[in-house]
C-alpha positions in Angstrom: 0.0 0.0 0.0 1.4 3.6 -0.8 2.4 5.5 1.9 0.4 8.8 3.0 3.7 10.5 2.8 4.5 9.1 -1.1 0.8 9.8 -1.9 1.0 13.9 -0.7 4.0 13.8 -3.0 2.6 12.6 -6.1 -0.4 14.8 -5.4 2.1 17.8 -5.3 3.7 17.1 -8.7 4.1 19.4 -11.0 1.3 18.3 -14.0 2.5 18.0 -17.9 2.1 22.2 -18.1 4.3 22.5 -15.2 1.9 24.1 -12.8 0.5 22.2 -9.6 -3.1 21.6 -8.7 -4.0 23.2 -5.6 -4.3 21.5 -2.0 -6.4 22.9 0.2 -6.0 21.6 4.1 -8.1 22.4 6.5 -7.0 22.6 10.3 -7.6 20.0 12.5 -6.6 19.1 16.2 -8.2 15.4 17.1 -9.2 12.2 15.5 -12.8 13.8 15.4 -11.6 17.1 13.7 -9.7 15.2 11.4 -12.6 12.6 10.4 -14.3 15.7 9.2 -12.2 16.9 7.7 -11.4 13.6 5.5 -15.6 13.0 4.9 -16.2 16.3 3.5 -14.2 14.8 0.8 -10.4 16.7 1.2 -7.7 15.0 0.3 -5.3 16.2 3.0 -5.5 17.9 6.9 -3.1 19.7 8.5 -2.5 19.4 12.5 -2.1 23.3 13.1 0.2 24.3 16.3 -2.6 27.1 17.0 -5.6 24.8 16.7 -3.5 22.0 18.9 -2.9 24.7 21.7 -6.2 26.3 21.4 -8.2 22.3 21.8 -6.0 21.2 23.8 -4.6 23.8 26.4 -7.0 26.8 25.8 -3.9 28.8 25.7 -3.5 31.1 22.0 0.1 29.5 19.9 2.7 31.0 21.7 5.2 27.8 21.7 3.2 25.8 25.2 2.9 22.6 23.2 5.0 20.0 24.2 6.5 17.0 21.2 5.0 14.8 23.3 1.5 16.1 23.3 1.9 16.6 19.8 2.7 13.6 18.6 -0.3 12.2 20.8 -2.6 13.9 18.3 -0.6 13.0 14.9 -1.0 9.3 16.6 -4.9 9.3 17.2 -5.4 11.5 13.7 -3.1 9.3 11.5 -5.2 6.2 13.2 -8.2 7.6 12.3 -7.8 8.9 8.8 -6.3 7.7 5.3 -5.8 11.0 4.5 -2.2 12.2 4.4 -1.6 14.5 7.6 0.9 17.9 7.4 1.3 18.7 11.2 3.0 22.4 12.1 6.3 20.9 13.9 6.9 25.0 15.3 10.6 25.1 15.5 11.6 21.4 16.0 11.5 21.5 19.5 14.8 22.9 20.1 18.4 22.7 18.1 19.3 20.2 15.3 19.7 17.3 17.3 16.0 17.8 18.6 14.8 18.7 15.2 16.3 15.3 14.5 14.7 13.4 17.4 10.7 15.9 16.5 10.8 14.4 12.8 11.6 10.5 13.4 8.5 10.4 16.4 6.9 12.0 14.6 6.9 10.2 10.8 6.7 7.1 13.2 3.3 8.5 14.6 2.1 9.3 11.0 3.0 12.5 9.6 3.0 12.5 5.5 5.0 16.1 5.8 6.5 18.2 8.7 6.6 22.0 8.7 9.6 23.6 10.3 9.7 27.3 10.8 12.8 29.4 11.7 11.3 31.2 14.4 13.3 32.1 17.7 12.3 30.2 20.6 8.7 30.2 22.2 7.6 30.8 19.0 4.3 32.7 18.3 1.5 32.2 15.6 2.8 33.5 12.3 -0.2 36.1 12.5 0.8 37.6 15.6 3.2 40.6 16.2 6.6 40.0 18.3 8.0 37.3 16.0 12.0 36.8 15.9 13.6 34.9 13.8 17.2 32.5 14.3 20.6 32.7 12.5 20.2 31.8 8.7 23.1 29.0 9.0 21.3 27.4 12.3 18.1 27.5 10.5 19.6 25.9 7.5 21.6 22.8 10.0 17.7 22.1 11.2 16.8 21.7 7.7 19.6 19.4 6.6 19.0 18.0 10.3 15.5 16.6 9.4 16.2 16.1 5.9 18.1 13.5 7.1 16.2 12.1 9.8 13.1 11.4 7.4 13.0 8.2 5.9 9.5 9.2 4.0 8.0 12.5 5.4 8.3 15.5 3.3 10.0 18.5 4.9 8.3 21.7 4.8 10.6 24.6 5.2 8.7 27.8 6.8 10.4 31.1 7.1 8.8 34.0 9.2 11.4 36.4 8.3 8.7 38.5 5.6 7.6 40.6 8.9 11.2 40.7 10.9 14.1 41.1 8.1 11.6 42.3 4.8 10.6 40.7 2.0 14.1 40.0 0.3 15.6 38.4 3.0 12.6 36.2 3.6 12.9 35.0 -0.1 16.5 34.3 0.6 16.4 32.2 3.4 13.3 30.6 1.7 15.7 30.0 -1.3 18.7 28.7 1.6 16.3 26.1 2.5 15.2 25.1 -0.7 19.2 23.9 -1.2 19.2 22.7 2.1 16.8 19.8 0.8 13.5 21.6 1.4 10.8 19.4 -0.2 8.3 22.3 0.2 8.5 25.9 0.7 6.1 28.3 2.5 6.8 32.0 3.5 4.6 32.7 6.5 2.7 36.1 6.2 3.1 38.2 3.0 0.9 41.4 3.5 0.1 42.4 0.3 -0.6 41.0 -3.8 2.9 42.3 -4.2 4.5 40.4 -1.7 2.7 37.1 -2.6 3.7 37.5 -6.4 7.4 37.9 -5.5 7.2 34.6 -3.4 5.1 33.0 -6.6 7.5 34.5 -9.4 10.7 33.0 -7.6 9.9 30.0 -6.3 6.2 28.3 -8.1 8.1 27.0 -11.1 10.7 25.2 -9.1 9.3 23.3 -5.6 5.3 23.5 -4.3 4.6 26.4 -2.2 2.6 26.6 0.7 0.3 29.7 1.7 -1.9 30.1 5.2 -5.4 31.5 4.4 -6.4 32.4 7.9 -9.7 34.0 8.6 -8.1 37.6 9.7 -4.9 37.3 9.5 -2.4 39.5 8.0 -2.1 38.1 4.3 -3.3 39.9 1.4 -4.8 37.0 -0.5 -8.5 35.5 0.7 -9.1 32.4 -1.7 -7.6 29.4 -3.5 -8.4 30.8 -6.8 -6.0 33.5 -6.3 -3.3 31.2 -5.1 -4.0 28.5 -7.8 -3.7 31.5 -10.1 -0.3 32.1 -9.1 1.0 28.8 -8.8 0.9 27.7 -5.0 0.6 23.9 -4.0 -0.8 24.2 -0.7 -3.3 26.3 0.7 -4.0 26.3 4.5 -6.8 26.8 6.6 -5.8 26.0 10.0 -8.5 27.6 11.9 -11.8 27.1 10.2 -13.1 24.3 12.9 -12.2 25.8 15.9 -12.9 29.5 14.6 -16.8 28.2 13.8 -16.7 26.2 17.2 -15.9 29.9 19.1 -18.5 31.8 17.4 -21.4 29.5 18.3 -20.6 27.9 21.1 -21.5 30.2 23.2 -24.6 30.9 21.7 -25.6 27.1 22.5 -24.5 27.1 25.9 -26.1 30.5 26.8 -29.4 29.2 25.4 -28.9 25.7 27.6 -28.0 27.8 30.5 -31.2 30.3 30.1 -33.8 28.1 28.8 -32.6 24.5 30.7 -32.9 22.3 27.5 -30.7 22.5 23.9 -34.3 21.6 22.2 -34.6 23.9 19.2 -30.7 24.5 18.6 -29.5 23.2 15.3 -26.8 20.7 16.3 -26.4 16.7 16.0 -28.4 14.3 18.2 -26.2 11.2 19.6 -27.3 8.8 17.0 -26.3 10.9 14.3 -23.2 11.8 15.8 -22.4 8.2 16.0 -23.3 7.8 12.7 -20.5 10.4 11.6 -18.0 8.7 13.7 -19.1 5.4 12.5 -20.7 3.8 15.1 -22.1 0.6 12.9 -18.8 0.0 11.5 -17.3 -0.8 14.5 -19.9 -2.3 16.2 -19.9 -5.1 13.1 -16.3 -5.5 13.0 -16.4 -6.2 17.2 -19.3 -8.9 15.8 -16.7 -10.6 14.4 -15.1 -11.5 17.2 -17.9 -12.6 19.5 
Protein backbone atom coordinates (compact mmCIF):
# COMPACT_ATOMS: atom_id res chain seq x y z
CA UNK A 1 0.00 0.00 0.00
CA UNK A 2 1.45 3.62 -0.85
CA UNK A 3 2.37 5.54 1.93
CA UNK A 4 0.39 8.84 2.96
CA UNK A 5 3.72 10.49 2.85
CA UNK A 6 4.48 9.13 -1.13
CA UNK A 7 0.81 9.82 -1.89
CA UNK A 8 0.96 13.90 -0.75
CA UNK A 9 4.02 13.80 -3.04
CA UNK A 10 2.63 12.64 -6.05
CA UNK A 11 -0.45 14.83 -5.45
CA UNK A 12 2.10 17.79 -5.30
CA UNK A 13 3.73 17.12 -8.69
CA UNK A 14 4.06 19.42 -11.03
CA UNK A 15 1.26 18.35 -14.03
CA UNK A 16 2.53 17.99 -17.91
CA UNK A 17 2.10 22.19 -18.11
CA UNK A 18 4.34 22.52 -15.17
CA UNK A 19 1.93 24.15 -12.76
CA UNK A 20 0.46 22.21 -9.57
CA UNK A 21 -3.14 21.56 -8.72
CA UNK A 22 -4.00 23.22 -5.61
CA UNK A 23 -4.29 21.48 -1.96
CA UNK A 24 -6.44 22.91 0.24
CA UNK A 25 -6.04 21.56 4.09
CA UNK A 26 -8.07 22.42 6.51
CA UNK A 27 -7.00 22.64 10.25
CA UNK A 28 -7.57 19.97 12.49
CA UNK A 29 -6.61 19.07 16.15
CA UNK A 30 -8.15 15.38 17.12
CA UNK A 31 -9.19 12.22 15.50
CA UNK A 32 -12.78 13.76 15.45
CA UNK A 33 -11.60 17.11 13.73
CA UNK A 34 -9.70 15.24 11.44
CA UNK A 35 -12.60 12.57 10.37
CA UNK A 36 -14.35 15.65 9.24
CA UNK A 37 -12.20 16.88 7.66
CA UNK A 38 -11.36 13.65 5.53
CA UNK A 39 -15.65 13.03 4.92
CA UNK A 40 -16.18 16.28 3.53
CA UNK A 41 -14.19 14.81 0.79
CA UNK A 42 -10.40 16.71 1.18
CA UNK A 43 -7.72 14.96 0.30
CA UNK A 44 -5.27 16.17 3.00
CA UNK A 45 -5.48 17.92 6.92
CA UNK A 46 -3.11 19.71 8.46
CA UNK A 47 -2.53 19.40 12.48
CA UNK A 48 -2.08 23.27 13.13
CA UNK A 49 0.24 24.35 16.25
CA UNK A 50 -2.64 27.09 16.97
CA UNK A 51 -5.60 24.79 16.71
CA UNK A 52 -3.49 21.99 18.88
CA UNK A 53 -2.88 24.68 21.66
CA UNK A 54 -6.16 26.33 21.36
CA UNK A 55 -8.24 22.35 21.84
CA UNK A 56 -6.00 21.24 23.78
CA UNK A 57 -4.55 23.78 26.44
CA UNK A 58 -6.96 26.84 25.76
CA UNK A 59 -3.89 28.80 25.67
CA UNK A 60 -3.48 31.10 22.02
CA UNK A 61 0.07 29.51 19.86
CA UNK A 62 2.73 31.04 21.66
CA UNK A 63 5.16 27.76 21.67
CA UNK A 64 3.19 25.78 25.16
CA UNK A 65 2.90 22.58 23.19
CA UNK A 66 4.98 19.99 24.17
CA UNK A 67 6.47 17.04 21.18
CA UNK A 68 5.00 14.83 23.32
CA UNK A 69 1.47 16.15 23.32
CA UNK A 70 1.95 16.56 19.79
CA UNK A 71 2.74 13.55 18.61
CA UNK A 72 -0.31 12.22 20.80
CA UNK A 73 -2.62 13.85 18.29
CA UNK A 74 -0.63 12.99 14.93
CA UNK A 75 -0.97 9.31 16.56
CA UNK A 76 -4.94 9.29 17.20
CA UNK A 77 -5.44 11.48 13.67
CA UNK A 78 -3.10 9.31 11.55
CA UNK A 79 -5.23 6.20 13.15
CA UNK A 80 -8.24 7.61 12.27
CA UNK A 81 -7.78 8.91 8.80
CA UNK A 82 -6.33 7.69 5.26
CA UNK A 83 -5.79 11.02 4.48
CA UNK A 84 -2.23 12.19 4.36
CA UNK A 85 -1.56 14.47 7.59
CA UNK A 86 0.87 17.89 7.40
CA UNK A 87 1.28 18.71 11.16
CA UNK A 88 3.03 22.36 12.13
CA UNK A 89 6.27 20.89 13.95
CA UNK A 90 6.86 25.03 15.32
CA UNK A 91 10.63 25.06 15.52
CA UNK A 92 11.63 21.43 16.00
CA UNK A 93 11.51 21.52 19.50
CA UNK A 94 14.81 22.86 20.10
CA UNK A 95 18.40 22.72 18.13
CA UNK A 96 19.27 20.24 15.27
CA UNK A 97 19.74 17.32 17.31
CA UNK A 98 15.97 17.80 18.64
CA UNK A 99 14.82 18.75 15.18
CA UNK A 100 16.32 15.26 14.49
CA UNK A 101 14.69 13.43 17.36
CA UNK A 102 10.74 15.91 16.47
CA UNK A 103 10.81 14.41 12.78
CA UNK A 104 11.57 10.54 13.36
CA UNK A 105 8.48 10.43 16.36
CA UNK A 106 6.90 12.04 14.55
CA UNK A 107 6.91 10.23 10.82
CA UNK A 108 6.70 7.10 13.15
CA UNK A 109 3.29 8.50 14.56
CA UNK A 110 2.09 9.28 11.02
CA UNK A 111 2.97 12.50 9.59
CA UNK A 112 3.05 12.49 5.49
CA UNK A 113 4.96 16.14 5.82
CA UNK A 114 6.47 18.25 8.70
CA UNK A 115 6.61 22.00 8.75
CA UNK A 116 9.58 23.60 10.28
CA UNK A 117 9.67 27.27 10.82
CA UNK A 118 12.78 29.41 11.71
CA UNK A 119 11.28 31.25 14.41
CA UNK A 120 13.27 32.12 17.74
CA UNK A 121 12.26 30.19 20.64
CA UNK A 122 8.71 30.18 22.17
CA UNK A 123 7.57 30.80 19.02
CA UNK A 124 4.34 32.70 18.34
CA UNK A 125 1.54 32.16 15.65
CA UNK A 126 2.84 33.48 12.34
CA UNK A 127 -0.21 36.07 12.52
CA UNK A 128 0.77 37.56 15.55
CA UNK A 129 3.21 40.59 16.23
CA UNK A 130 6.60 40.00 18.26
CA UNK A 131 7.97 37.28 15.96
CA UNK A 132 11.99 36.77 15.89
CA UNK A 133 13.63 34.89 13.77
CA UNK A 134 17.15 32.46 14.31
CA UNK A 135 20.64 32.70 12.46
CA UNK A 136 20.15 31.84 8.67
CA UNK A 137 23.10 28.96 8.97
CA UNK A 138 21.33 27.39 12.25
CA UNK A 139 18.14 27.53 10.55
CA UNK A 140 19.56 25.90 7.52
CA UNK A 141 21.57 22.78 9.97
CA UNK A 142 17.65 22.13 11.23
CA UNK A 143 16.76 21.65 7.70
CA UNK A 144 19.65 19.45 6.58
CA UNK A 145 19.01 18.02 10.29
CA UNK A 146 15.50 16.64 9.39
CA UNK A 147 16.15 16.11 5.89
CA UNK A 148 18.13 13.46 7.15
CA UNK A 149 16.21 12.09 9.78
CA UNK A 150 13.15 11.38 7.44
CA UNK A 151 13.00 8.17 5.86
CA UNK A 152 9.50 9.23 3.98
CA UNK A 153 7.97 12.52 5.37
CA UNK A 154 8.28 15.52 3.31
CA UNK A 155 9.95 18.45 4.94
CA UNK A 156 8.28 21.73 4.79
CA UNK A 157 10.60 24.59 5.21
CA UNK A 158 8.70 27.79 6.82
CA UNK A 159 10.37 31.07 7.10
CA UNK A 160 8.80 33.98 9.25
CA UNK A 161 11.43 36.42 8.34
CA UNK A 162 8.75 38.51 5.58
CA UNK A 163 7.62 40.61 8.86
CA UNK A 164 11.15 40.73 10.92
CA UNK A 165 14.07 41.08 8.13
CA UNK A 166 11.63 42.28 4.78
CA UNK A 167 10.63 40.71 1.95
CA UNK A 168 14.14 39.99 0.26
CA UNK A 169 15.56 38.35 3.03
CA UNK A 170 12.65 36.15 3.60
CA UNK A 171 12.92 35.04 -0.12
CA UNK A 172 16.49 34.33 0.55
CA UNK A 173 16.36 32.15 3.42
CA UNK A 174 13.27 30.60 1.74
CA UNK A 175 15.75 29.97 -1.28
CA UNK A 176 18.74 28.70 1.57
CA UNK A 177 16.33 26.15 2.53
CA UNK A 178 15.16 25.05 -0.75
CA UNK A 179 19.24 23.92 -1.21
CA UNK A 180 19.24 22.67 2.15
CA UNK A 181 16.85 19.82 0.81
CA UNK A 182 13.52 21.62 1.39
CA UNK A 183 10.79 19.44 -0.19
CA UNK A 184 8.27 22.25 0.16
CA UNK A 185 8.54 25.87 0.75
CA UNK A 186 6.08 28.27 2.53
CA UNK A 187 6.81 31.97 3.52
CA UNK A 188 4.61 32.73 6.47
CA UNK A 189 2.73 36.12 6.17
CA UNK A 190 3.08 38.24 2.99
CA UNK A 191 0.93 41.41 3.52
CA UNK A 192 0.15 42.45 0.31
CA UNK A 193 -0.62 41.05 -3.82
CA UNK A 194 2.92 42.25 -4.19
CA UNK A 195 4.47 40.36 -1.74
CA UNK A 196 2.71 37.11 -2.62
CA UNK A 197 3.68 37.46 -6.35
CA UNK A 198 7.43 37.94 -5.51
CA UNK A 199 7.23 34.60 -3.39
CA UNK A 200 5.14 32.99 -6.61
CA UNK A 201 7.51 34.51 -9.43
CA UNK A 202 10.65 32.96 -7.56
CA UNK A 203 9.90 30.00 -6.27
CA UNK A 204 6.17 28.27 -8.07
CA UNK A 205 8.14 27.01 -11.13
CA UNK A 206 10.69 25.21 -9.06
CA UNK A 207 9.26 23.33 -5.63
CA UNK A 208 5.32 23.51 -4.25
CA UNK A 209 4.58 26.36 -2.18
CA UNK A 210 2.59 26.60 0.71
CA UNK A 211 0.25 29.65 1.70
CA UNK A 212 -1.95 30.13 5.16
CA UNK A 213 -5.44 31.47 4.42
CA UNK A 214 -6.36 32.38 7.85
CA UNK A 215 -9.67 34.02 8.61
CA UNK A 216 -8.13 37.59 9.75
CA UNK A 217 -4.86 37.26 9.50
CA UNK A 218 -2.42 39.47 8.02
CA UNK A 219 -2.07 38.12 4.31
CA UNK A 220 -3.27 39.86 1.43
CA UNK A 221 -4.77 37.03 -0.51
CA UNK A 222 -8.46 35.53 0.72
CA UNK A 223 -9.05 32.39 -1.71
CA UNK A 224 -7.57 29.45 -3.49
CA UNK A 225 -8.42 30.84 -6.81
CA UNK A 226 -6.01 33.46 -6.29
CA UNK A 227 -3.31 31.24 -5.13
CA UNK A 228 -3.98 28.46 -7.83
CA UNK A 229 -3.67 31.54 -10.11
CA UNK A 230 -0.34 32.14 -9.07
CA UNK A 231 1.03 28.77 -8.77
CA UNK A 232 0.87 27.74 -5.02
CA UNK A 233 0.63 23.90 -3.96
CA UNK A 234 -0.84 24.23 -0.66
CA UNK A 235 -3.34 26.33 0.68
CA UNK A 236 -3.99 26.32 4.51
CA UNK A 237 -6.85 26.81 6.55
CA UNK A 238 -5.77 26.03 10.02
CA UNK A 239 -8.52 27.59 11.86
CA UNK A 240 -11.82 27.10 10.16
CA UNK A 241 -13.13 24.35 12.92
CA UNK A 242 -12.16 25.80 15.86
CA UNK A 243 -12.94 29.45 14.60
CA UNK A 244 -16.76 28.22 13.78
CA UNK A 245 -16.68 26.21 17.15
CA UNK A 246 -15.90 29.85 19.09
CA UNK A 247 -18.50 31.76 17.43
CA UNK A 248 -21.43 29.46 18.30
CA UNK A 249 -20.64 27.86 21.11
CA UNK A 250 -21.46 30.21 23.24
CA UNK A 251 -24.61 30.87 21.75
CA UNK A 252 -25.58 27.07 22.48
CA UNK A 253 -24.46 27.07 25.93
CA UNK A 254 -26.07 30.53 26.83
CA UNK A 255 -29.42 29.16 25.41
CA UNK A 256 -28.89 25.67 27.62
CA UNK A 257 -27.95 27.84 30.54
CA UNK A 258 -31.21 30.26 30.14
CA UNK A 259 -33.84 28.13 28.78
CA UNK A 260 -32.56 24.46 30.69
CA UNK A 261 -32.86 22.30 27.49
CA UNK A 262 -30.71 22.46 23.90
CA UNK A 263 -34.28 21.62 22.20
CA UNK A 264 -34.58 23.91 19.16
CA UNK A 265 -30.71 24.46 18.63
CA UNK A 266 -29.52 23.22 15.28
CA UNK A 267 -26.81 20.69 16.26
CA UNK A 268 -26.43 16.69 16.01
CA UNK A 269 -28.37 14.30 18.18
CA UNK A 270 -26.21 11.25 19.57
CA UNK A 271 -27.33 8.81 16.96
CA UNK A 272 -26.27 10.92 14.32
CA UNK A 273 -23.23 11.85 15.78
CA UNK A 274 -22.36 8.21 16.02
CA UNK A 275 -23.25 7.82 12.74
CA UNK A 276 -20.51 10.40 11.59
CA UNK A 277 -18.02 8.74 13.70
CA UNK A 278 -19.13 5.39 12.54
CA UNK A 279 -20.68 3.77 15.07
CA UNK A 280 -22.14 0.64 12.87
CA UNK A 281 -18.83 0.05 11.46
CA UNK A 282 -17.30 -0.84 14.53
CA UNK A 283 -19.86 -2.28 16.20
CA UNK A 284 -19.90 -5.06 13.05
CA UNK A 285 -16.32 -5.51 12.95
CA UNK A 286 -16.36 -6.23 17.22
CA UNK A 287 -19.32 -8.89 15.81
CA UNK A 288 -16.65 -10.59 14.42
CA UNK A 289 -15.14 -11.45 17.21
CA UNK A 290 -17.87 -12.62 19.47
Amino acid sequence: MTSAATRLRERLAAGPDGRRRLLAAPGCYDGFSALLVEQAGFEAAFLSGAALSLARLGRPDVGLVAVGELADAVRAIADRVDIPLIVDIDTGFGNALNTQRTVKVLERAGAAAVQLEDQTFPKRCGHIRGKGVIPVAEMVGKVRAAVDARSETLIIGRTDALGVEGPQAALDRAEAYLEAGADIVFVEGPRTLEETKAVADRFAARVPLVHNLVEGGITALRTGAELQDLGFAIALHPMLLLHGLARYAPEWLATLRGQGTTDGLDILDLPRLNAVAGLDALLADAATYA
